[in-house]
Structures are given as structure tokens and as C-alpha cells.
Residue, then its C-alpha position, 0 to 999 in steps of 0.5 A: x722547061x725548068x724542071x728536076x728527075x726524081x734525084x733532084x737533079x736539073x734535066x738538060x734543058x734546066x741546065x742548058x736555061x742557066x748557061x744562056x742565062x749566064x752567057x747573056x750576062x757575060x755578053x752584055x758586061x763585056x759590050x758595056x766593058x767595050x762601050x766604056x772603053x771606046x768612050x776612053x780611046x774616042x774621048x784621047x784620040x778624038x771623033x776621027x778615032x778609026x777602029x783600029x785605034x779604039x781595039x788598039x785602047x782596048x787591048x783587043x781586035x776588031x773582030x771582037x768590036x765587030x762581032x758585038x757591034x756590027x761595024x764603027x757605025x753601029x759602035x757609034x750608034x750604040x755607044x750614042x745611045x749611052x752619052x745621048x741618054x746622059x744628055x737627055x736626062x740632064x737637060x729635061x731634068x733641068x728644065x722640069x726643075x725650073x720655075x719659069x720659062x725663060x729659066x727652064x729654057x737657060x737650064x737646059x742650055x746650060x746642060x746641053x753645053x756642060x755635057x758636050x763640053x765634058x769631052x768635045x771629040x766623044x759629042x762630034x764622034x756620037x753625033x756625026x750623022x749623015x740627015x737633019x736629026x729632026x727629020x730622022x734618017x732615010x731609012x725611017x731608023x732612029x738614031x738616039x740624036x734624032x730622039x733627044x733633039x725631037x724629045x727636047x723639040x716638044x719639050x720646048x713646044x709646050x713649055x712656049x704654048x704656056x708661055x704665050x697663052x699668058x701673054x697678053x693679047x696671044x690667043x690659042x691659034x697664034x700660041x700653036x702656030x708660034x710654037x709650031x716652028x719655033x721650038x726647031x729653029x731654036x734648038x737649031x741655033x743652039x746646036x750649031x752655036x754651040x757646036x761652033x763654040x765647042x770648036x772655037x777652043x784656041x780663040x782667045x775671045x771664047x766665052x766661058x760656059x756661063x757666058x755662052x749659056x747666057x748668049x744663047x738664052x738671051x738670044x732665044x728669049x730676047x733676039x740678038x740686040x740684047x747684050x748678055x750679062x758676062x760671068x752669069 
């Protein structure tokens, strides 16, 4: 309990408030410090990056990364839910902006790509789980890949059901059954296309940002007979 004697001084359990107050605050710079950090050594070093490496970028032990973080995964967990938030307001801001579904559906493409093209090594190091993300983990935990990808998955979903209420001669049952599945195949194909794309860096025949986003929306809307439009 807050409180001040009759001299107006602070009594022992004010003064004891303000130092846990104080030393909350200094905890949580220093793990953003750390996370920030990390991201640098993961990013120069690559996905692979042990944590003798990422103490080493950060001039300090592991025990001090083992003390705020547990373990390299639960680095990894926390320094994931960072870029994965990144990520999701980026692709569900672009596809919330745009005026039509097809349009919506080639921003978000375009943001996942963008984002995880800014530092490939930090995207396959956050993302190196061990379960289908849209299945959770065995443990019934949440990983922050496993929340994007469920929340675009619905984001998806809905955006299909309007889409095919309009078309004609799709009535309500065969819009929900149609979008039941193919949200999670979709973005099933755009994560391992895009993932192999991201890999492919040394291949002479790599399309560009734009060229990619381009295949891969043409892909969802219009199969893969449809050539895209290279440079778009």
C-alpha cells in the first residue's frame, strides 16, 4: 500500500512499489534491447545462428539471454512474436485497403513476400517450427506463426464467401464449402512457393518481388494455366 508518516515521507512498502516499478521498466528494455539485438546477429549470421553467436553480436553471455528468454527457443518464440506481428499488420492492413478480392488477395501476397524478403535468415529462423502451423502445436500452445497464418486463413475465408455469394449461380452452402478448404490450401501454396523462392537467390531465373506476387496471385485466382504479366 502506497502511503506517506505524518513527515511525508514514503513508508517502506511505497518505497519497495517504486523500485519493482523501476526494475519492471529496466527488465523489459533490456529484453527489447536483446530481442533487437538478436534480430541483427540472426539476420548477419543466418537462421542456423547458435546462441553462442547471437551473445557473442550482443557483447554479453548466454546466461544473461538464458535468464530473460529461457532457452533459444523460447528466444525464438519471443523474438517471432515481434517479426510475426510486423507481418500480420502489414498483410491484413493491405488486404483491408484493397477495393476488390482479387486486389486484396495480390496485397497481401505482395506483403508477406516483402517482409520476409527484408531479411530471409530472421523469416526461416522465427519460423522453424516442428507442427502445421495451422494445426497448432502438440501442446495446445500458440506459436505466433500459428496465429498469423490462422488469422489471414479467416481473413481469407471471408473475403471468398463474399466473393462467391456474387457469382452467379453459387448459392450460401456452396460459398461455405468452397471457402471452408480453400483458404488453408491457398496459403499453403504461397508459403512453400514462397519459401522456395526465398531460397532460390543464386538462380539466374528468379522472378523479381513483383513478378512473384504476380504468379502467385494469378495462381490463386486463376489456376496455373494463366501466364502472368512479368514486371507488374
Amino acid at each position: 500500500m502506497n502511503s506517506k508518516s505524518d513527515t511525508g515521507a514514503e513508508t517502506d512498502d511505497g518505497a519497495r512499489d517504486g523500485r519493482s516499478q523501476r526494475w519492471d521498466a529496466h527488465r523489459e528494455a533490456r529484453r527489447t534491447e536483446l530481442l533487437r539485438l538478436a534480430r541483427k546477429a540472426v539476420h548477419r549470421s543466418g537462421p542456423s545462428a547458435s546462441m553462442d553467436d547471437i551473445a557473442a553480436y550482443a557483447n554479453t553471455s548466454k546466461s544473461v539471454f538464458y535468464r530473460y528468454f529461457g532457452d533459444k527457443s523460447g528466444l525464438r518464440r519471443d523474438l517471432g512474436a515481434v517479426v510475426v506481428h510486423q507481418m500480420r499488420t502489414a498483410v491484413v492492413g493491405a488486404a483491408k485497403a484493397a477495393p476488390t478480392e482479387e486486389e486484396g488477395l495480390r496485397r497481401m501476397v505482395g506483403a508477406y513476400l516483402e517482409l520476409a524478403e527484408s531479411s530471409p535468415n530472421v523469416y526461416f529462423f522465427v519460423t522453424a517450427v516442428d507442427h502445421d502451423p495451422l494445426a497448432g502445436a502438440a501442446d495446445g500452445t500458440d506459436e505466433p506463426l500459428d496465429t498469423f497464418f490462422r488469422d489471414v486463413t479467416a481473413l481469407v475465408a471471408e473475403s471468398l464467401t463474399h466473393y462467391l455469394r456474387r457469382t452467379p449461380g453459387t448459392d450460401g452452402e456452396e460459398a461455405s464449402q468452397r471457402a471452408q478448404f480453400w483458404p488453408q490450401a491457398a496459403i499453403g501454396m504461397v508459403r512453400a512457393a514462397g519459401e522456395a523462392w526465398l531460397r532460390g537467390t543464386d538462380s539466374p531465373e528468379r522472378p523479381s518481388h513483383g513478378e512473384m506476387t504476380e504468379i502467385l496471385t494469378g495462381w490463386l485466382v486463376h489456376g496455373i494455366g494463366r501466364p502472368h504479366t512479368k514486371g507488374q
